[in-house]
N, C-alpha and C positions, 0 to 999 in steps of 0.2 A: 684394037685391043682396049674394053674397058678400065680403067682402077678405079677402085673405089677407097673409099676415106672411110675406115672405120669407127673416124671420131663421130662422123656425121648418120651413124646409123644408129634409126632411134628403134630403141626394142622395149613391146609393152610385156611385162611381168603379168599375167592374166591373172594365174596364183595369189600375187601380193596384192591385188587390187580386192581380189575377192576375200581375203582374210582381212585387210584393212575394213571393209566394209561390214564385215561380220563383228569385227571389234568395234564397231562405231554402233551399229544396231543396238548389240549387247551391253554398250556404258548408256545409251538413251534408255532403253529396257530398263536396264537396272535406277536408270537417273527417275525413272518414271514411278518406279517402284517404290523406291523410298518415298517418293513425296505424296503418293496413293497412302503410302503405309501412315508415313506423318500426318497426312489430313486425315485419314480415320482415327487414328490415335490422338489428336487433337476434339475431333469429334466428337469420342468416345468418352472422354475425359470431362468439357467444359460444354459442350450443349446438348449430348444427348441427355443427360439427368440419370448417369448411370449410376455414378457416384456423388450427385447433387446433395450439400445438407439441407434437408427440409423438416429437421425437427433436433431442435437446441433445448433439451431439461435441463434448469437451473432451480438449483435448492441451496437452502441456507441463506438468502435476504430477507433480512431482518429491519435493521437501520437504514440500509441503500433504498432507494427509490427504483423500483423495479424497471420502470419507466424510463430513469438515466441508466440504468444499465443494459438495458435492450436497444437504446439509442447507440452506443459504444459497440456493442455487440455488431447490430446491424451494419456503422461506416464498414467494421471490418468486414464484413461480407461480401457488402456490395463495392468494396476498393476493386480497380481495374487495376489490371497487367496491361503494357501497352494502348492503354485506352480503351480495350473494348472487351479482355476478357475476366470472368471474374473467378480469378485465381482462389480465396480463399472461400468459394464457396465448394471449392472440390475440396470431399474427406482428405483424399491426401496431401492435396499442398496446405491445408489449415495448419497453418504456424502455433502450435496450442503453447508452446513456448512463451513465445514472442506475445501472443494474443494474451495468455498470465501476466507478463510484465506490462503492458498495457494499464491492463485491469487495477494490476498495485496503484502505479503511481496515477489513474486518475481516481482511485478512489481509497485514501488514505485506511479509512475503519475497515479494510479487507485485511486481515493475519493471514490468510493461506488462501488459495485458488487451484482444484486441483484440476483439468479438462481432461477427460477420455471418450475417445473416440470409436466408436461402434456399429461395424457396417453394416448396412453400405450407405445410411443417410443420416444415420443419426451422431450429437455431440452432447455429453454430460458435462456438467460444469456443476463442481460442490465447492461452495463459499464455507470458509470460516470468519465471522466477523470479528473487531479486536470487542473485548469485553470492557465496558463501560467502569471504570474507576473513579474519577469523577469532573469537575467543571472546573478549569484553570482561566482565568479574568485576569486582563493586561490591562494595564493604567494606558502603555500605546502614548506618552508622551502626554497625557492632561494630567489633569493633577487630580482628578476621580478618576475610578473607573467607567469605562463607557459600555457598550455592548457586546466589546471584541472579547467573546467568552468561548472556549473549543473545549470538546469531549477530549479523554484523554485516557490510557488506557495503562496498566502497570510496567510497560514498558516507557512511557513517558509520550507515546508517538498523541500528538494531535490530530485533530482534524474537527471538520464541521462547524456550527455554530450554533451557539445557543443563549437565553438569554440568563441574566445573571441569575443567584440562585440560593440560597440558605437551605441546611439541613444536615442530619446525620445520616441518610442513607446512602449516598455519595460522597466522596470528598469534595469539597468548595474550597478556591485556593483565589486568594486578593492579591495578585501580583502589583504590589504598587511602586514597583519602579520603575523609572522615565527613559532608560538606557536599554531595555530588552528590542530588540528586533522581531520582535513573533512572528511578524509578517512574512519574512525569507525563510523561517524557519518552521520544517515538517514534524521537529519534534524537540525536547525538550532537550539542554546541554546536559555536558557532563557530569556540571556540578548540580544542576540542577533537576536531574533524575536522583542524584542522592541523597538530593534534599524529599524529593517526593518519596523516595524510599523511606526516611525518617518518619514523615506523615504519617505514609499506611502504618504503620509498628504502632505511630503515637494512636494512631486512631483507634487499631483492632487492641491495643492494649487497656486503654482508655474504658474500651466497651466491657471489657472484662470485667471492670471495677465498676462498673454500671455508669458510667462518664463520657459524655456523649458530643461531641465535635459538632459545632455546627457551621464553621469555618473554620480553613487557618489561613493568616496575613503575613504576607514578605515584607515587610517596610524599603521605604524609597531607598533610603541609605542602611540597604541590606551588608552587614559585615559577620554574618553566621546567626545572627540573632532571629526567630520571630513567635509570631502569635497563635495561639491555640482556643478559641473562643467556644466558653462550653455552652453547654442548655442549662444549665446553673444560673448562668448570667454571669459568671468573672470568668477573665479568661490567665491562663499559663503561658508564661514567656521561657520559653526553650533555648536551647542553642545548639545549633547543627557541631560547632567546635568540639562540643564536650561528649560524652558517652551520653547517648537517649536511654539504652536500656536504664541505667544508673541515676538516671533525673526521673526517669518513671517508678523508679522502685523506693525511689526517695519520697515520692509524693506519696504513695502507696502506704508508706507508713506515717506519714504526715497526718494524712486525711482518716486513718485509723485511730491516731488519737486526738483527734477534735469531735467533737458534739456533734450530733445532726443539723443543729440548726447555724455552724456556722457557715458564713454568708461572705467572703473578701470579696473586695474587688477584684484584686489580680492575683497567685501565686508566681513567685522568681524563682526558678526550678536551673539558671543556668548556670552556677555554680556548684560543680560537685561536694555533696556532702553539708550545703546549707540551703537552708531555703528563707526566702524573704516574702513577706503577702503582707495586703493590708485589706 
């Protein structure tokens, strides 16, 4: 009589062999699938040219250099993802955000950038330039002024350069003190947009009266005080401390009762309510 060991008796499951293999087919299958799906859709997206931009309108450069700005334009195009794909030349991953703030801080005379996008290749881009107010010149630590002269726009923002400059169609501004930083700095301070704000008043006021600015000057040892240089040939010593309106309305009647033919050198307008000339 045999016995046998039931521990030792080996039994194949046919069934579970063949549904394990069926689930193993089916996660390859599908494992295949996706990555079919992902390379077409990668495909699809960055080399077939389905949604390639191949035509960027830009309007409204004026000041900017068309040139550096399609130089700007293009790195961001041709920047890789991973090395080898070029993400922002697909409509939809263009950053038109990010590609605006770009645009700002490399090129300061930009006030507004708006991009729209419009399929399936094309990207609009409308420029607002800042509008030209006029030429601000740093002394920059010598004791002239040198060349370091920037556009500068009513909001005080600088930028560019240009060379020095006299006239009444623009504001001209002799910054002659030794202590400004310009260099770090994208635009003009706090106080000193309020000083530029006093300018345009004194300037468009000025014109009114048919009195015509052809610079103003900060002196070194600037303490609220400075110069108003006419096309007359004397110039008006102001002061940011005291009322402008009230020192312009002073002269207004100053110069109302003087003669045509007089000639000062200078008017002292920074005392309210007197005035000193010689």
């Amino acid at each position: 009589m045999r016995v046998y060991d039931a521990k030792n008796i080996k039994f194949k499951d046919g069934l579970s062999e063949k549904r394990r293999k069926a689930h193993v087919l089916k996660a390859l299958f599908f494992a295949g699938f996706v990555i079919a799906a992902a390379g077409f859709i990668l495909y699809l997206l960055f080399f077939s040219g389905f949604l390639e931009i191949n035509q960027v309108n830009v309007s409204g450069l004026n000041k900017i250099s068309g040139d550096e700005f399609n130089k700007e334009l293009n790195e961001r195009l041709d920047s890789k993802w991973l090395g080898f794909i070029e993400r922002e030349r697909n409509l939809i991953f263009f950053d038109a955000d990010s590609f605006s703030g770009e645009m700002l801080a490399a090129f300061p005379e930009i006030r507004e950038i708006s991009v729209n996008k419009e399929p399936l290749h094309t990207v609009n881009i409308d420029i607002k330039e800042r509008t030209t107010v006029g030429i601000w010149c740093f002394a920059n630590g010598s004791t002239e002024l040198d060349a370091n002269c920037r556009y500068f726009d009513e909001e005080g923002i600088l930028w560019g350069e240009t060379a020095k400059s006299s006239g009444f169609l623009i504001l001209v501004v002799e910054d002659m003190r030794q202590n400004i930083k310009e260099t770090i700095q994208p635009d003009l301070s706090q106080a000193d947009s309020g000083l530029l704000a006093d300018m345009v008043l004194i300037s468009g006021r000025l014109k009114e009266m048919n009195i015509f600015i052809n610079k103003f000057e900060i002196p070194d040892k600037f303490i609220g005080d400075f110069n108003a240089f006419t096309s007359e040939g004397y110039k008006l010593i102001l002061s940011a401390d005291s009322d402008i309106k009230k020192q312009l309305e002073a002269l207004e009647i100053f110069l109302t009762d003087k003669k045509a033919i007089f000639k000062p050198q200078y008017i002292d307008l920074r005392i309210n309510g007197r005035i000193y000339y010689k």
